[in-house]
C-alpha positions in Angstrom: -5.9 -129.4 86.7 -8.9 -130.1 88.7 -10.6 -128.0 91.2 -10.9 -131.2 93.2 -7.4 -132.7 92.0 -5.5 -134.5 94.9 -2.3 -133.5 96.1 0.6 -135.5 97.6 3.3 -133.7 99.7 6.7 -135.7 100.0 9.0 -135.1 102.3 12.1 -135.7 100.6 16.1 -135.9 102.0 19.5 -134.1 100.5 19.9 -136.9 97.8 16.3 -137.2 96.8 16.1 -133.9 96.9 18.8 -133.4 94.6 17.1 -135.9 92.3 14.1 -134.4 92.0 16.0 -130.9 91.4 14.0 -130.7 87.8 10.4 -130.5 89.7 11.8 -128.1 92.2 13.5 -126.0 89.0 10.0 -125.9 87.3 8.2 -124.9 90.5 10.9 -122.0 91.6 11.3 -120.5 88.4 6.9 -120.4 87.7 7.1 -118.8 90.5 10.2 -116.3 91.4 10.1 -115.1 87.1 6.4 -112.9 88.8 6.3 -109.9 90.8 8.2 -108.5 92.7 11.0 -110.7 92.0 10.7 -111.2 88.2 13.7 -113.7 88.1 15.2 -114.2 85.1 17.0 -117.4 83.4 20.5 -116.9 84.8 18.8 -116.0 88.2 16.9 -119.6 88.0 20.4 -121.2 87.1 22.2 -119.5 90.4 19.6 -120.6 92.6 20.1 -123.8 91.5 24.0 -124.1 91.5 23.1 -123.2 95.2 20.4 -125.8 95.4 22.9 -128.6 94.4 25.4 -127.7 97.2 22.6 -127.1 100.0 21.4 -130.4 99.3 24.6 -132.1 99.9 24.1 -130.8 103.8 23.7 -133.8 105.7 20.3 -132.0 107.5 19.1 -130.5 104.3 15.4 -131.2 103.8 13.1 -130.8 100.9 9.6 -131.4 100.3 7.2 -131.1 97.0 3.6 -131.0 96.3 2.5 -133.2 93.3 -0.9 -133.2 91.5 -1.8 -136.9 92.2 -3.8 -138.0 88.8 -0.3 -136.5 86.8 2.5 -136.5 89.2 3.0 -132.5 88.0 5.0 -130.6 90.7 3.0 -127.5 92.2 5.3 -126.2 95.0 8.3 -126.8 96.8 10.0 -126.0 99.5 13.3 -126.4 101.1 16.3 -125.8 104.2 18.4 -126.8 106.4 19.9 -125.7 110.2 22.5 -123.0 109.8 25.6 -123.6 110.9 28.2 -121.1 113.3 29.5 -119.7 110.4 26.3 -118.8 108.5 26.5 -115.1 107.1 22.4 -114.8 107.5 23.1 -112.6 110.1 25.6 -110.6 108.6 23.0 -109.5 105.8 20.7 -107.5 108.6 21.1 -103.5 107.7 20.3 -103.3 111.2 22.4 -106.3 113.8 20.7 -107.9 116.3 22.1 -108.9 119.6 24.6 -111.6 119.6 22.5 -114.3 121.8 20.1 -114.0 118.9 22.9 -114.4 116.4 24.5 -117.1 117.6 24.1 -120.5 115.4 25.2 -124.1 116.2 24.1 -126.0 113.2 21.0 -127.2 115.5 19.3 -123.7 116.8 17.9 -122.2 113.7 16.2 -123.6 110.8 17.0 -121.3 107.4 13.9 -121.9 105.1 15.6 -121.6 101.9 12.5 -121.3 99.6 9.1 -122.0 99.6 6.6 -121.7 96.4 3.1 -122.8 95.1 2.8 -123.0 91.0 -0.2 -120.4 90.5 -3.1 -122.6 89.3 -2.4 -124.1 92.6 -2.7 -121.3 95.0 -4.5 -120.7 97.6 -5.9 -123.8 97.8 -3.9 -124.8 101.4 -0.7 -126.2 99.4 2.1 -123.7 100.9 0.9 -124.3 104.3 0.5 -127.9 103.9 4.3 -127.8 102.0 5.6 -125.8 105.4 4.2 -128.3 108.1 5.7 -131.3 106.2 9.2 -129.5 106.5 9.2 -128.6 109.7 7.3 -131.8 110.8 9.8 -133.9 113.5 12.5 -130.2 113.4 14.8 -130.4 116.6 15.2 -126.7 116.3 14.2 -124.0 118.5 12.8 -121.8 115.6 12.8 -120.9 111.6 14.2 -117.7 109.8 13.4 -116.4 106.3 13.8 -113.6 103.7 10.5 -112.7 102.3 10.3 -109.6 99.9 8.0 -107.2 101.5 5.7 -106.9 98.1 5.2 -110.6 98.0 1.7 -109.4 100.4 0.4 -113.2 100.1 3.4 -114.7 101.1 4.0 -112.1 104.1 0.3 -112.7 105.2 1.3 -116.3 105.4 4.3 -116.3 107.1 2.5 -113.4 110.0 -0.8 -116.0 109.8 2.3 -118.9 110.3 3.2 -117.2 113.6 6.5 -115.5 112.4 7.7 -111.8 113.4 9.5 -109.5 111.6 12.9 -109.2 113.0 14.8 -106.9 110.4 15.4 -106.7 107.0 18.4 -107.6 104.9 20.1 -107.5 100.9 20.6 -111.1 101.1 22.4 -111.0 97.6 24.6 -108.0 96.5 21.8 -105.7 94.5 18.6 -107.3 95.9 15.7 -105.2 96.8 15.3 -105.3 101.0 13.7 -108.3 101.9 11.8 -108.6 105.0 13.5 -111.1 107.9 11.0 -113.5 109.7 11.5 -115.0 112.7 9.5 -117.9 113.8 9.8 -119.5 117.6 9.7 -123.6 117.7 8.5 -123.2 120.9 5.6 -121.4 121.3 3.6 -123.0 118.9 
């Protein structure tokens, strides 16, 4: 790696996402195996038993960052619209109102994951990845689970325009994570 090294950002579909699972592997475990969430193999292989039935949702988008010269991946990221029966909701410790609950498959975007290899921070990538995913979105806003020691990736997310709207588990034994809320709309 260059300091001056090109990067492409693809936006990518269910199916080509689910090709390129390896690059999105590589990039999400570099990542998630730091601090604070310190994921371990079988952690990397759950995630990605998920990944392979989230990209078979028709609306699922992905997108990854490639050094040019190489083709290397350097970050990833990846969602699709909840749907009625989503249990994001359910994960709150605190529940919201229902008119903010309420999901019809087209309202909310869940941004699944979102990671930057780090020789590649802070260099623009994760915000570039982010714009490409929501780029053409026909929903009213995004939603997220950040852990609240990830301080870079809060910053971003805040500096993004999103507001903390609770915090959830979202697995059985996580650590709370902090839920963002971003509004389509006002930006």
């Amino acid at each position: 790696m260059t300091e001056q090294e090109a990067i492409t950002v693809q936006s990518l579909d269910g199916r080509a996402s689910a090709t390129a699972e390896e690059a999105f592997r590589m990039v999400y475990a570099e990542a998630f195996s730091e601090p604070p969430y310190n994921e371990k193999d079988g952690d990397v292989d759950a995630a990605f038993r998920r990944f392979r039935s989230q990209t078979r949702k028709v609306s699922f988008r992905g997108v990854l960052a490639r050094a040019e010269r190489v083709g290397e991946p350097v970050g990833m990221a990846y969602g699709y619209p909840l749907g009625p029966d989503t249990g994001w909701w359910d994960q709150l410790t605190e529940p919201v109102p229902d008119d903010m609950r309420r999901e019809d498959g087209h309202r909310t975007f869940g941004l699944m994951e979102l990671a930057v290899r780090r020789p590649w921070r802070r260099r623009g990538i994760a915000q570039r990845l982010h714009g490409v995913l929501l780029d053409g979105l026909e929903t009213q806003r995004v939603l997220l689970n950040v852990h609240p020691d990830s301080k870079a990736a809060s910053a971003a997310y805040l500096a993004w325009g999103y507001r903390k709207i609770g915090e959830a588990r979202p697995w059985k034994g996580a650590d709370l994570h902090d839920v963002l809320l971003l509004d389509l709309a006002n930006r």
